[in-house]
SERO-4910 file (N, C-alpha, C, O; in steps of 0.05 Angstrom, whole numbers):
BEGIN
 pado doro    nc1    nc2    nc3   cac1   cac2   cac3    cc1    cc2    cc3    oc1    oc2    oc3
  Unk    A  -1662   -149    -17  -1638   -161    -25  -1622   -144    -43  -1597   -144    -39
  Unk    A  -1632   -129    -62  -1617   -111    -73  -1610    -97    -63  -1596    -82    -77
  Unk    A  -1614    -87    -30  -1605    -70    -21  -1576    -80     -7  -1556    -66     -9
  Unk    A  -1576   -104      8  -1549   -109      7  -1536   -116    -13  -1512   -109    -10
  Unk    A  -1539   -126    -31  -1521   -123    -63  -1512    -96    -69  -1491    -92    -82
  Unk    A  -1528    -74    -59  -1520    -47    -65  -1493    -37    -48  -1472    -27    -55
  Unk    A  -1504    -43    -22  -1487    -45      4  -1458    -52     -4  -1439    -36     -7
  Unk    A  -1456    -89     -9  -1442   -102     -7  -1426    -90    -37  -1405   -101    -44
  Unk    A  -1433    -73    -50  -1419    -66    -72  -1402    -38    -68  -1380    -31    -77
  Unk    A  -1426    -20    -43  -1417      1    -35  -1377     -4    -15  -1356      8    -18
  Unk    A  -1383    -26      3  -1374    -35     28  -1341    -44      1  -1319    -34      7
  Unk    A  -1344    -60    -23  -1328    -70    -36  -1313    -39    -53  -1289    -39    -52
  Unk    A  -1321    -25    -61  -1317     -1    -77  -1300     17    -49  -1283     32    -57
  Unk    A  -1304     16    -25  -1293     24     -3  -1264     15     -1  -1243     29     -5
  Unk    A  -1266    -11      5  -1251    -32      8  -1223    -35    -11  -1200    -42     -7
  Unk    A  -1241    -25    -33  -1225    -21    -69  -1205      1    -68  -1182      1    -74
  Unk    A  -1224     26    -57  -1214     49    -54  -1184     53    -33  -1165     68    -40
  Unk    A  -1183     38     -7  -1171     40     18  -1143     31      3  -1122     43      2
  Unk    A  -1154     -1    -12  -1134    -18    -22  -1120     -7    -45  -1096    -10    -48
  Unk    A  -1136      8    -63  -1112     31    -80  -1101     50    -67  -1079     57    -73
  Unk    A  -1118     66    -45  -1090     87    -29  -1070     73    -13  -1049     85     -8
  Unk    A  -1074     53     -7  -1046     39      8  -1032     28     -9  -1008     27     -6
  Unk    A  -1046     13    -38  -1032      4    -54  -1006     38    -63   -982     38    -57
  Unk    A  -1021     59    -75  -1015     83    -81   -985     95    -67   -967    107    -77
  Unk    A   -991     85    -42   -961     88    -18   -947     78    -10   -927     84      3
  Unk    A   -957     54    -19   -933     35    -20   -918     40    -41   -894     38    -38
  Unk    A   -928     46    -66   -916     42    -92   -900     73    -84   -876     72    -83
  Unk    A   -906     86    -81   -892    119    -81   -868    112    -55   -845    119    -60
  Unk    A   -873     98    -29   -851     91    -14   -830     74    -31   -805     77    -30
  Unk    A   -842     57    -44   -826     32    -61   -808     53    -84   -784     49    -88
  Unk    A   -822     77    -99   -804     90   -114   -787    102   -102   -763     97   -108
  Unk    A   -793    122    -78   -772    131    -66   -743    108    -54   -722    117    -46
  Unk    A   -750     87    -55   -732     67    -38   -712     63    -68   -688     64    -72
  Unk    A   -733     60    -83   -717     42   -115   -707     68   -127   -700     65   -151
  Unk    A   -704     90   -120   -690    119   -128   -669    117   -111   -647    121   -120
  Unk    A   -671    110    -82   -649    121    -68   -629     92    -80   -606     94    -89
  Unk    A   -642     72    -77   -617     50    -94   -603     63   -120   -579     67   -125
  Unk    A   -624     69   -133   -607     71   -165   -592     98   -157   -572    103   -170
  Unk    A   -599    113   -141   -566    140   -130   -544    117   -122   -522    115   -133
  Unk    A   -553     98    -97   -539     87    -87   -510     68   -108   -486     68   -104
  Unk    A   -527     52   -130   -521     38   -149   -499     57   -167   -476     51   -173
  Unk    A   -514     80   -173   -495     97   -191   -469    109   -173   -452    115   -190
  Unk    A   -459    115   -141   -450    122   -135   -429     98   -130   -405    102   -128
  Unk    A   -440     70   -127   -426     46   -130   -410     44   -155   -387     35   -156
  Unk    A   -421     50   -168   -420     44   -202   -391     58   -208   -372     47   -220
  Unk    A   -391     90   -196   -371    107   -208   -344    103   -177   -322    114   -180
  Unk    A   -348     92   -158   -331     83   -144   -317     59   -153   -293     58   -151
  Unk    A   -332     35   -166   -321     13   -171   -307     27   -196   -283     23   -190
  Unk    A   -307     38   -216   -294     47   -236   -267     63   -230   -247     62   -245
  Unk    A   -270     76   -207   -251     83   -198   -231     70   -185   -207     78   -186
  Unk    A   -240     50   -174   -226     21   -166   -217     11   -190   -193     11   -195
  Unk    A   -233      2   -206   -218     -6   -224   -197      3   -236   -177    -12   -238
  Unk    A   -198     34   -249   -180     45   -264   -157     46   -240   -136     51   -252
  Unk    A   -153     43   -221   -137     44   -203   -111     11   -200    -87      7   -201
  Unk    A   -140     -5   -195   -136    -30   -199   -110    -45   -220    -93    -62   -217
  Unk    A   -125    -19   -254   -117    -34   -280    -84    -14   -273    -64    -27   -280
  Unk    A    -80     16   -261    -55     22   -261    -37      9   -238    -13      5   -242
  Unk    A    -46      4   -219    -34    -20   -203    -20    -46   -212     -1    -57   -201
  Unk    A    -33    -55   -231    -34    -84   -247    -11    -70   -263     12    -77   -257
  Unk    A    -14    -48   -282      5    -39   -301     38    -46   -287     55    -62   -292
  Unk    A     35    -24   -266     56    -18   -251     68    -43   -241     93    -43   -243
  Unk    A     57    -64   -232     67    -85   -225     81   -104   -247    102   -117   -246
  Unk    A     63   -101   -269     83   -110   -288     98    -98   -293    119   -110   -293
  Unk    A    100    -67   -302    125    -54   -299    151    -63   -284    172    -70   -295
  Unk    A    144    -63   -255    158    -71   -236    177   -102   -239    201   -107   -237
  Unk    A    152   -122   -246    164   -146   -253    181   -148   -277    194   -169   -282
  Unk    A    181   -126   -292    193   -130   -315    226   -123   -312    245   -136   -319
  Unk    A    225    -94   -296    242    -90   -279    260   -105   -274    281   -111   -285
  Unk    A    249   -111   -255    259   -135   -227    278   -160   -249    300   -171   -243
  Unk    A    263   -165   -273    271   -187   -286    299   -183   -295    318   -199   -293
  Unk    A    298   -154   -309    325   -144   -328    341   -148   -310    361   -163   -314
  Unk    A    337   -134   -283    366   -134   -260    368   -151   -254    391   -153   -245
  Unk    A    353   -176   -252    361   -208   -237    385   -213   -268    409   -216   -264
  Unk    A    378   -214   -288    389   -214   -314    420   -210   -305    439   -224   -302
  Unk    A    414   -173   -301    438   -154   -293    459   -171   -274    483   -173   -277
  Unk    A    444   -180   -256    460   -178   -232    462   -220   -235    469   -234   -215
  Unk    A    457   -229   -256    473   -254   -260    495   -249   -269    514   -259   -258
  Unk    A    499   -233   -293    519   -227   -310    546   -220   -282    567   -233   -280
  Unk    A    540   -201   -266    549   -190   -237    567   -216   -231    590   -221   -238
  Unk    A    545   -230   -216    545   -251   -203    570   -280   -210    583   -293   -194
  Unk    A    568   -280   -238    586   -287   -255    618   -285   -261    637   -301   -262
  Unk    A    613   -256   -263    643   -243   -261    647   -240   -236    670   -235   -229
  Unk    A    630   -242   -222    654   -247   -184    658   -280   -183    674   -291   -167
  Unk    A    641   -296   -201    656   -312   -198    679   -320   -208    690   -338   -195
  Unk    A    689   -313   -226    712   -318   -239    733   -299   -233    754   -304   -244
  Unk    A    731   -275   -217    742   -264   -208    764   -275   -178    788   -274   -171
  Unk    A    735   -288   -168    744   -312   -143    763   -332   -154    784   -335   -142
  Unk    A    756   -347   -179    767   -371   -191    791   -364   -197    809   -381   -193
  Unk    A    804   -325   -211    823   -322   -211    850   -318   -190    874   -319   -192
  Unk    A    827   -314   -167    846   -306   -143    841   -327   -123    842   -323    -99
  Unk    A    834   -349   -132    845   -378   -126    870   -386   -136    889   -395   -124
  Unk    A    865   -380   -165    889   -388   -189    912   -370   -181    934   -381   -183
  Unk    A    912   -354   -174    939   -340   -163    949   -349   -132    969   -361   -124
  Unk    A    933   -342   -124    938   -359    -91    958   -383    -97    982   -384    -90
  Unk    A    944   -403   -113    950   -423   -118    979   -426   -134    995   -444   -132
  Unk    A    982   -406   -150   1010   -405   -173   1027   -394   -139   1042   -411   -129
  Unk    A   1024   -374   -129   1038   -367   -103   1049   -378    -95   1073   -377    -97
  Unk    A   1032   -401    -79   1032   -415    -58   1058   -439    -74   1076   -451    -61
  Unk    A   1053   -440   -109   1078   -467   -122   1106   -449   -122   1127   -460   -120
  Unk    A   1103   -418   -126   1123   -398   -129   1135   -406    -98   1159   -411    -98
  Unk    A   1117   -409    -67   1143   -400    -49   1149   -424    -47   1173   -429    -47
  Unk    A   1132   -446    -46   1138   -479    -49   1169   -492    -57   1185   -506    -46
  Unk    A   1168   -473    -92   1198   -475   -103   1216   -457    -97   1239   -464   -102
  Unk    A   1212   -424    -83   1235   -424    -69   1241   -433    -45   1265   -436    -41
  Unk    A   1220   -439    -22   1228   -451      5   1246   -478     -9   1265   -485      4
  Unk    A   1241   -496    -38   1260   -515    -35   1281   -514    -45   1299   -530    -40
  Unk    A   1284   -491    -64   1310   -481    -71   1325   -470    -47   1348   -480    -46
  Unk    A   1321   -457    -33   1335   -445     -5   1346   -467     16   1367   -464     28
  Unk    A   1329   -490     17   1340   -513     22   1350   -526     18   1358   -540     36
  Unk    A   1356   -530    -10   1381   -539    -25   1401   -518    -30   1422   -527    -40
  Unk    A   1400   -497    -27   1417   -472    -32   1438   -471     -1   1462   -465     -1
  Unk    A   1423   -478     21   1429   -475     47   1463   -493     48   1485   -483     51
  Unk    A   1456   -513     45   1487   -524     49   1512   -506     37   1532   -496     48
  Unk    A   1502   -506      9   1517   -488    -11   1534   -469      0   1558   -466     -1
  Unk    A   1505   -449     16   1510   -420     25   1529   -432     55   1554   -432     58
  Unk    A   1518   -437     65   1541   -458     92   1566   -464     79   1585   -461     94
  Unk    A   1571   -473     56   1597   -483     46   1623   -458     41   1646   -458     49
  Unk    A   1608   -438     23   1612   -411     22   1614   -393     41   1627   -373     37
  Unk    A   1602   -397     61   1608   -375     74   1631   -392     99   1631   -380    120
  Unk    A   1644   -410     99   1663   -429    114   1683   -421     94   1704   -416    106
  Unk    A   1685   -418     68   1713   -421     48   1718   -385     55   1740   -374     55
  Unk    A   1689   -370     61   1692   -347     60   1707   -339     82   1725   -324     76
  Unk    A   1704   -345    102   1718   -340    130   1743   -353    123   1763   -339    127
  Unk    A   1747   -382    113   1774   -384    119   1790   -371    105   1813   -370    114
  Unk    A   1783   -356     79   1794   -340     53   1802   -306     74   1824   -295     72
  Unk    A   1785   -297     88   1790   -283    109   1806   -273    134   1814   -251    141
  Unk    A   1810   -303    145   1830   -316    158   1856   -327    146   1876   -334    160
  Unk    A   1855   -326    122   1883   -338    109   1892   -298    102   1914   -288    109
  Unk    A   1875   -286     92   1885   -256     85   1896   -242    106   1913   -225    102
  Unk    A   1884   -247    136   1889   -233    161   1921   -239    160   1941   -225    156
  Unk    A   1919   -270    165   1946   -283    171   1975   -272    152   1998   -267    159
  Unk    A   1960   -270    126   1980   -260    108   1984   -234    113   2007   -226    113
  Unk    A   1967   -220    118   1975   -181    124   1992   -180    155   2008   -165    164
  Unk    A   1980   -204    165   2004   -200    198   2025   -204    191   2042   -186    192
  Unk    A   2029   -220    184   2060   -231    169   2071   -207    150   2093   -195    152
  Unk    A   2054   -205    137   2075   -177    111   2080   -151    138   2101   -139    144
  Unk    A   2053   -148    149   2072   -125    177   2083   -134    189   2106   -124    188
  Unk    A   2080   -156    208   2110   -172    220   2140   -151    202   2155   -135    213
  Unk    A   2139   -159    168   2159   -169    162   2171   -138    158   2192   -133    170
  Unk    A   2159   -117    143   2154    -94    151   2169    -86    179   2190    -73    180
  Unk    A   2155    -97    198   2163    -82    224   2195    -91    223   2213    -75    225
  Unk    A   2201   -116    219   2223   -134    226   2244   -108    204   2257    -96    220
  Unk    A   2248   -100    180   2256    -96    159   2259    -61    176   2280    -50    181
  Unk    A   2238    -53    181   2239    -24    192   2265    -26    216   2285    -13    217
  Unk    A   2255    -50    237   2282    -47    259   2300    -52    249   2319    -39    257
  Unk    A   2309    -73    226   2331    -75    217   2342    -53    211   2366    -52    215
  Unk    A   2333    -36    203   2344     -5    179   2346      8    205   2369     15    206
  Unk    A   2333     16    229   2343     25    250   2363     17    264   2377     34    275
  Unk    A   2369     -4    267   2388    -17    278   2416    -10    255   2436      1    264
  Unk    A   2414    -15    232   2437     -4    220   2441     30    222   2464     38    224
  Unk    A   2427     43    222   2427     63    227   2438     72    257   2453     91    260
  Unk    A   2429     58    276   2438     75    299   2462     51    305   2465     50    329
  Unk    A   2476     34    294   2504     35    294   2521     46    267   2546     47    268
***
């Protein structure tokens, strides 16, 4: 019986032995695996940083940008503003225009008879001057034959 107790101790010390060299290679595969992560991890590590710092000047810039963007919306109300009152003024003129030809189309229409009245006194003032200069040459001519007529008897 002590000889399988010896055995069964030999067979276990075997057994012991097998189970620490596989234990042994696993653990040396398991370091090499948990090495190539922590390369892997650190190469993560300084990419994500690089993302980030990228990230944080992206973020900068955009606020930059938005800050930007804000002054000229600012800018371009002030703009926006003065075309409108620019418009409002050249409404207001349009509008003064439009009472300017308003009151002369109605002055011209009340002026129209006037000018019709005048230019009838004007013609007949014309017609009375013709009549009078025919007559003064008439009288002329009449006055010239007379003096010829005494003359050529």
């Amino acid at each position: 019986m002590i000889l399988i107790l010896y055995i069964s101790v030999a067979l276990i010390s075997v057994a012991f032995l097998v189970l620490v060299f596989y234990l042994s290679a696993t653990l040396k595969s398991l370091k090499i695996t948990l090495t190539s992560v922590s390369d892997t991890l650190k190469g993560l590590e300084k990419q994500v940083e690089g993302v980030t710092s990228e990230t944080t000047q992206l973020l900068q810039k955009t606020n930059a940008l938005a800050e930007d963007l804000k002054d000229k919306s600012v800018r371009l109300n002030s703009v926006v503003d003065s075309v409108k009152e620019v418009g409002t003024s050249v409404r207001k003129f349009n509008g003064t225009l439009k009472n300017i030809t308003n009151t002369i189309d109605e002055q011209v229409e009340e002026s129209k008879e006037k000018v019709s009245q005048i230019i009838q006194w004007s013609n007949v003032f014309f017609e009375l001057k013709d009549m009078w200069q025919a007559r003064k040459e008439a009288k002329n001519e009449e006055t010239i034959y007379e003096r010829q007529k005494e003359r050529s008897h």
